[in-house]
C-alpha positions in Angstrom: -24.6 -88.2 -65.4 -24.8 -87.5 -61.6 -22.6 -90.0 -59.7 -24.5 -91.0 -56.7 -23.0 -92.4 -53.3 -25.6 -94.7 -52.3 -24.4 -98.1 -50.7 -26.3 -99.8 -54.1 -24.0 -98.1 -55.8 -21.1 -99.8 -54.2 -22.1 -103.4 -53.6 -22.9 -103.1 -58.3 -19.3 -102.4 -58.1 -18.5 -105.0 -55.6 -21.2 -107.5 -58.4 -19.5 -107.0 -61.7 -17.0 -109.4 -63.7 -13.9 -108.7 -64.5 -13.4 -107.8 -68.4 -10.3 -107.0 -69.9 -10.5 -103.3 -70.5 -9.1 -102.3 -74.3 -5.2 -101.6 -73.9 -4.7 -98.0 -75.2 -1.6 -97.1 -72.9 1.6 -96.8 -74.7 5.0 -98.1 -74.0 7.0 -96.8 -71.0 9.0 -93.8 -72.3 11.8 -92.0 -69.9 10.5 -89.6 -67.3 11.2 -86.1 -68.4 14.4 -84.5 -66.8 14.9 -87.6 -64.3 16.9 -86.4 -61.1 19.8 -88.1 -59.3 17.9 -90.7 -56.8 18.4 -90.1 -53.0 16.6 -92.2 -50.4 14.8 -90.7 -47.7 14.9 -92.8 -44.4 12.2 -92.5 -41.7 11.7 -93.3 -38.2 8.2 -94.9 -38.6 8.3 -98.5 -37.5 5.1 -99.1 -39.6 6.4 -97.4 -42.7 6.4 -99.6 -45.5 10.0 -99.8 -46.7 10.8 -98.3 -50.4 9.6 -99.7 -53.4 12.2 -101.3 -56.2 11.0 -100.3 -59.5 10.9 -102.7 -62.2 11.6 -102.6 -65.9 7.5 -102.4 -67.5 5.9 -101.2 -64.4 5.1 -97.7 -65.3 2.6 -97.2 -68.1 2.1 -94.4 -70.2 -0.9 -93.3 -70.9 -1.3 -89.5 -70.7 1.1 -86.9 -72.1 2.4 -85.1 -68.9 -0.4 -82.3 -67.6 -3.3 -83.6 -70.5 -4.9 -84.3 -66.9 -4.7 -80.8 -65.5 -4.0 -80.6 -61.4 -5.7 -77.8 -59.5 -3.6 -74.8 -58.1 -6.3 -74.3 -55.6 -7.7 -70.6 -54.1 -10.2 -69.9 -51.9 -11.9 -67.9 -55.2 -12.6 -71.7 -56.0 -14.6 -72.7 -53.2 -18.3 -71.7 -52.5 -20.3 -71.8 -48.8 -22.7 -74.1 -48.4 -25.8 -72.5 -50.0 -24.0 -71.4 -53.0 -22.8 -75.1 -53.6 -26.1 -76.7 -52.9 -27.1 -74.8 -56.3 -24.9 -76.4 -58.0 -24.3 -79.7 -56.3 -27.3 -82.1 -55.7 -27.3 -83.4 -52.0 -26.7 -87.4 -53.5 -23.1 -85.8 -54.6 -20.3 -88.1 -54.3 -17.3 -86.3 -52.8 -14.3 -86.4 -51.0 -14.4 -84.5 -47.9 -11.9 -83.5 -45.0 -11.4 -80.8 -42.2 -8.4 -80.0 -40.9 -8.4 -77.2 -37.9 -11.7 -75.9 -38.2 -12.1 -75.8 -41.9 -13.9 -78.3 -43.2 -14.0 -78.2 -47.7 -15.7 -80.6 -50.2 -14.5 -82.3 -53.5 -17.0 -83.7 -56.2 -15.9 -86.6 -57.4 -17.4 -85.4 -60.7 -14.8 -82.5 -61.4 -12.1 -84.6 -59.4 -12.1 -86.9 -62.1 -11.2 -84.2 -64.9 -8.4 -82.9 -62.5 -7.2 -86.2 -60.1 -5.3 -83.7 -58.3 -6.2 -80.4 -56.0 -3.3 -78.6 -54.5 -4.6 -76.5 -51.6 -4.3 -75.0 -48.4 -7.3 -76.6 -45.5 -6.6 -74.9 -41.6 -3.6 -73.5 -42.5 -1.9 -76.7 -43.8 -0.9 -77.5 -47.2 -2.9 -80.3 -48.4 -2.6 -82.5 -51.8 -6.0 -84.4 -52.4 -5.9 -87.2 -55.1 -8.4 -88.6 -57.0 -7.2 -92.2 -59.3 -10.5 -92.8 -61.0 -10.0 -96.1 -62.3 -9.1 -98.1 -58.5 -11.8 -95.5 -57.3 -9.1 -94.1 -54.3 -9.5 -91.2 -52.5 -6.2 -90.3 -50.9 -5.2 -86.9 -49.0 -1.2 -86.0 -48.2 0.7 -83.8 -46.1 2.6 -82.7 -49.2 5.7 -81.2 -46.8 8.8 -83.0 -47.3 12.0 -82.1 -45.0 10.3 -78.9 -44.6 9.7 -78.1 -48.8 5.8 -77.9 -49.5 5.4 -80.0 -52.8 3.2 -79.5 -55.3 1.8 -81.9 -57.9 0.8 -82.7 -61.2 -0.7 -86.2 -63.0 2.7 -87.6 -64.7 0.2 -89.5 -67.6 1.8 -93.1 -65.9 0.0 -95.4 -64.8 1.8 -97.9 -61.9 -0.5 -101.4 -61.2 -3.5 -99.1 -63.0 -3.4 -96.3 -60.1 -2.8 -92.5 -60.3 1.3 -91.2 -61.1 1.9 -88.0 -59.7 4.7 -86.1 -60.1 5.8 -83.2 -58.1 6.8 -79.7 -59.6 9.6 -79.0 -57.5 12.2 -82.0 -58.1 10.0 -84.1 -60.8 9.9 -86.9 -58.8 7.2 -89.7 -59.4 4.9 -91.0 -57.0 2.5 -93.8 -57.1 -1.1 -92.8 -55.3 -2.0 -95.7 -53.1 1.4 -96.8 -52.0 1.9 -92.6 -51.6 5.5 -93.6 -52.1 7.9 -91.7 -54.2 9.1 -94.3 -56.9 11.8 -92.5 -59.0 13.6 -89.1 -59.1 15.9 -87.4 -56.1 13.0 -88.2 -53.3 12.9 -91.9 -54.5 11.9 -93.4 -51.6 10.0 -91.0 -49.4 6.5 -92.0 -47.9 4.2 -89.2 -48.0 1.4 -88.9 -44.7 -1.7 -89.8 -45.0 -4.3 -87.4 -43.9 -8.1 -88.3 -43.0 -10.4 -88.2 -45.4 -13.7 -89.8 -46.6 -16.2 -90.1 -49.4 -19.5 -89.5 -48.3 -22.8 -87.6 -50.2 -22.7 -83.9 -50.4 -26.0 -83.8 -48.8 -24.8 -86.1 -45.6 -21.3 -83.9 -45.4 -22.9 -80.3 -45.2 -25.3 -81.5 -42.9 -22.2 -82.7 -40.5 -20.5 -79.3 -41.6 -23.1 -76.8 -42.3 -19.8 -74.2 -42.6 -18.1 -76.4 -45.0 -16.8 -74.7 -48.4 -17.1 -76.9 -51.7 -14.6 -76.9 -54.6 -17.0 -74.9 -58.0 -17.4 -75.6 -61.5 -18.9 -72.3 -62.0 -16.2 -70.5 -60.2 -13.6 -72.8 -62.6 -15.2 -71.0 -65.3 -17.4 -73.8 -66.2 -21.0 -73.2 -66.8 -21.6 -76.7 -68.9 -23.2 -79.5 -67.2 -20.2 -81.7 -65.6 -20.3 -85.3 -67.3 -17.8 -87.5 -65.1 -15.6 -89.6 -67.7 -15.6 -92.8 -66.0 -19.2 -93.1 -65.1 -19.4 -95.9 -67.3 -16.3 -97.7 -66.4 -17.6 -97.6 -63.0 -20.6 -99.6 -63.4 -19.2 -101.7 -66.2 -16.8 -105.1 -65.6 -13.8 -103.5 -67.0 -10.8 -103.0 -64.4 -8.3 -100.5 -65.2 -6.1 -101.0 -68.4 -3.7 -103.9 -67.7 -4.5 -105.6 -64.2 -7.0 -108.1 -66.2 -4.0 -110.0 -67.0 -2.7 -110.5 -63.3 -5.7 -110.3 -61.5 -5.8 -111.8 -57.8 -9.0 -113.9 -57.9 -9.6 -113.8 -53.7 -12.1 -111.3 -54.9 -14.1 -109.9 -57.7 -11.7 -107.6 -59.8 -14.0 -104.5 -58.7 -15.1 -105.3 -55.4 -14.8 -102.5 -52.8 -12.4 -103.0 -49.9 -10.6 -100.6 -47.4 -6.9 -101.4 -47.6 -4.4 -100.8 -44.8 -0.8 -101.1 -44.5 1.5 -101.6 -41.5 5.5 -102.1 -42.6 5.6 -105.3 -45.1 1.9 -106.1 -44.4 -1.2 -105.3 -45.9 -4.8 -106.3 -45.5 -8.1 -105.5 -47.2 -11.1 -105.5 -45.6 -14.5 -106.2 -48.0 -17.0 -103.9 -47.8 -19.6 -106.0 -47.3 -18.0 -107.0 -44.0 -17.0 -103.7 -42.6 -20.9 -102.5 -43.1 -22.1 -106.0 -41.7 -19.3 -105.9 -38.3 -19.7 -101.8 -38.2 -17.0 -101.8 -35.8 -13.4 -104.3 -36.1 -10.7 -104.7 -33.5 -7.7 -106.0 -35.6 -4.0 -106.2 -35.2 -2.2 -105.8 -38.1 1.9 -106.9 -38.5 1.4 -106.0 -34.0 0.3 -102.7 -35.3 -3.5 -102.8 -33.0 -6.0 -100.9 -35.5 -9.7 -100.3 -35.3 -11.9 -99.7 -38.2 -15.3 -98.3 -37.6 -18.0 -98.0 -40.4 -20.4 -95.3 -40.3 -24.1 -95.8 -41.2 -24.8 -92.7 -41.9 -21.7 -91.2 -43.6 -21.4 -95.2 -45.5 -17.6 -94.3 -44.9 -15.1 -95.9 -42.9 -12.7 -94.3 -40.1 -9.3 -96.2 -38.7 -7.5 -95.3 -36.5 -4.5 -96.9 -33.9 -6.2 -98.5 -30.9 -3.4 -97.8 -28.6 -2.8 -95.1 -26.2 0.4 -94.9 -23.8 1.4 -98.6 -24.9 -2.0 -99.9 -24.0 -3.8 -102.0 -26.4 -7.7 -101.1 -26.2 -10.6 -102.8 -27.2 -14.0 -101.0 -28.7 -17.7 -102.0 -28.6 -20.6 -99.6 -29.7 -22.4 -97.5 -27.2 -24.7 -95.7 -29.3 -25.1 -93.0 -31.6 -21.9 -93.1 -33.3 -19.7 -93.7 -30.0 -17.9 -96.3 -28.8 -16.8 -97.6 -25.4 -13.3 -99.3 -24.6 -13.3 -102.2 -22.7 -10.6 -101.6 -20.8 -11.5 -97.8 -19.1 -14.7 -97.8 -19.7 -14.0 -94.4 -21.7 -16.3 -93.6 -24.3 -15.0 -92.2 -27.7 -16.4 -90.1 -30.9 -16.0 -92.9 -33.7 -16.2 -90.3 -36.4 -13.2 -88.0 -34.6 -11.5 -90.5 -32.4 -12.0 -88.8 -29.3 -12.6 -89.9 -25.5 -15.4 -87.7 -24.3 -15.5 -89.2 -21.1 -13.6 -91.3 -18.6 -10.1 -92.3 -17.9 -9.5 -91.1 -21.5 -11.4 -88.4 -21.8 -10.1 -85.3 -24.1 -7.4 -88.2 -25.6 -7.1 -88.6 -29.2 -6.8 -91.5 -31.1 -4.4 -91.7 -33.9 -5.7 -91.7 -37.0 -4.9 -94.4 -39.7 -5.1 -94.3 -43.6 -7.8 -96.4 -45.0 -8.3 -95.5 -48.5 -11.7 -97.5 -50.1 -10.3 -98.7 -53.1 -10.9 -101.5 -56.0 -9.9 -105.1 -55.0 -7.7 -105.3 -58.4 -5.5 -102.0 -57.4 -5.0 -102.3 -53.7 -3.8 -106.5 -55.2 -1.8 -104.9 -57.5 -0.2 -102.6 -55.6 0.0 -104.7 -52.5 0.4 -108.9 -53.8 1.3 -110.1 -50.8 -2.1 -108.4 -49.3 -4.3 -110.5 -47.1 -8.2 -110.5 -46.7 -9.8 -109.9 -43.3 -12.4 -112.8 -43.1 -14.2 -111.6 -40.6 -15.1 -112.8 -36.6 -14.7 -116.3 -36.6 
């Protein structure tokens, strides 16, 4: 069953009741070979600070590996022709560039895998996949200079995604991207860009861009996604049913962000209705843009040098500050002219994400209302 990225798609989602999905994860067993704990500090005012584990909070569900990561190579990927033989155009995937080198990810085979270690521009790049919050997440998997690697641990923390990494068998929860036991316990992984968009939509903004193969897995056999029921069903991950924040429907789409101790989540419905939000979030200024054509969202910090800017549209996918005048790229977060011209925006991460995760993960979250 082709999953399709079509905004109907996402607002079924955002319509369905909660159900409580049939509990089939097992007890919480100890993590294999557990390491020594050490706490990695960080200089990031915004960082959120580390995460206490508590007794019941991992899940296990998954014997370690039974979800098989990727050890990417470029042998994997195909051009853009090749894939469009074997992708249709309404192809969800996850999508990035990173210096120059832009590379696809169906969310199809990203559910059989959840994780793709690889190498984009140069840089080493871990892109995730936690099917049942439906969060997309890429990392900068270099930590105090070592280049992690990683593998789906089979636990399950608040319902999202467990990695673990191969060199010091740490554990780290997806959506807080937060190490949460082993010798990097602790250590906040960066976010990198990223967005879910249709194959068709993302080749057409990258007409170089290189997508991740079945056929070059080995796979010849039609690729059936797993959770293509779940995802237009009311069930919402394995346990969450029980605890569920009722703010929002359980699977209602919303873009979290996170700024220290704060969090907020921002319903779909809203960002596609306001297109462009000027926010402030625990004093971290942040502007989220949604994109019509893409249906994805970009955030990024609306502050250069110290000074707080303010963005309206100005057509075609740019924006214009109020402040300069400057008008910016929404989609790269770029001045192309005025006072600002050439200066970059820093990017934020935004992960889309099921209203019952980014609550799970994040209870003390709040929910943009929208302009009063």
């Amino acid at each position: 069953m082709r999953t399709k990225l079509l905004i109907g798609l996402l607002f079924l989602l955002t319509a369905c009741q909660t159900v409580q999905f049939e509990q089939t994860a097992g007890k919480e067993t100890a993590v294999p070979s557990p390491v020594a704990a050490t706490l990695t500090p960080t200089p990031d005012p915004f960082a959120p600070p580390p995460r206490r584990l508590n007794a019941g909070e991992l899940l296990l569900a998954a014997d370690i590996d039974d979800i098989p990561a990727i050890l990417a190579t470029d042998a994997l990927f195909v051009d853009a022709a090749v894939g469009s033989d074997e992708w249709p155009d309404e192809e969800l995937v996850v999508a990035i560039e990173l210096n120059g080198d832009a590379r696809a990810y169906p969310i199809r085979l990203l559910s059989l895998h959840e994780i793709v270690n690889d190498t984009i521009g140069g840089q080493p790049v871990a892109i995730t996949w936690c099917p049942l919050c439906f969060s997309a997440i890429a990392f900068d998997p270099v930590v105090d200079g070592r280049s992690l690697t990683f593998g789906v641990s089979g636990y399950l923390y608040n319902d999202n995604l467990v990695m673990y990494d191969h060199q010091t068998n740490t554990l780290w929860s997806q959506l807080a991207g937060q190490a949460l036991r082993g010798a990097l316990r602790g250590t906040q992984l960066r976010a990198l860009p990223v967005i879910m968009t249709s194959w068709g939509e993302w080749k057409a903004l990258h007409p170089d861009t290189r997508v991740l193969s079945a056929r070059q897995m080995g796979r010849e056999d039609t690729i059936i996604d797993p959770y293509a029921g779940y995802y237009a069903s009311g069930a919402a991950g394995f346990s969450s049913g029980l605890t569920q924040n009722e703010a929002l429907p359980a699977k209602s789409l919303v873009v979290g962000l996170l700024a220290g101790k704060e969090s907020r989540a921002y319903p779909l419905p809203t960002l596609q209705s306001e297109k462009i939000i000027n926010d402030e979030l625990n004093k971290l200024p942040v502007l989220l843009i949604f994109d019509d054509t893409l249906q994805s969202v970009f955030a990024y910090r609306r502050e250069v040098d110290g000074q707080t800017l303010t963005f309206a549209p100005a057509g075609d996918g740019f924006l214009r500050d109020e402040e300069t005048g400057s008008v910016w790229n929404g989609r790269t977060g770029q001045a192309k002219t005025g006072a600002f011209a050439g200066t970059q925006l820093s990017p934020l991460s935004a992960p889309a994400v099921f209203w019952f995760a980014w609550a799970a993960i994040h209870p003390q979250t709040d929910v943009y209302a929208g302009n009063q």
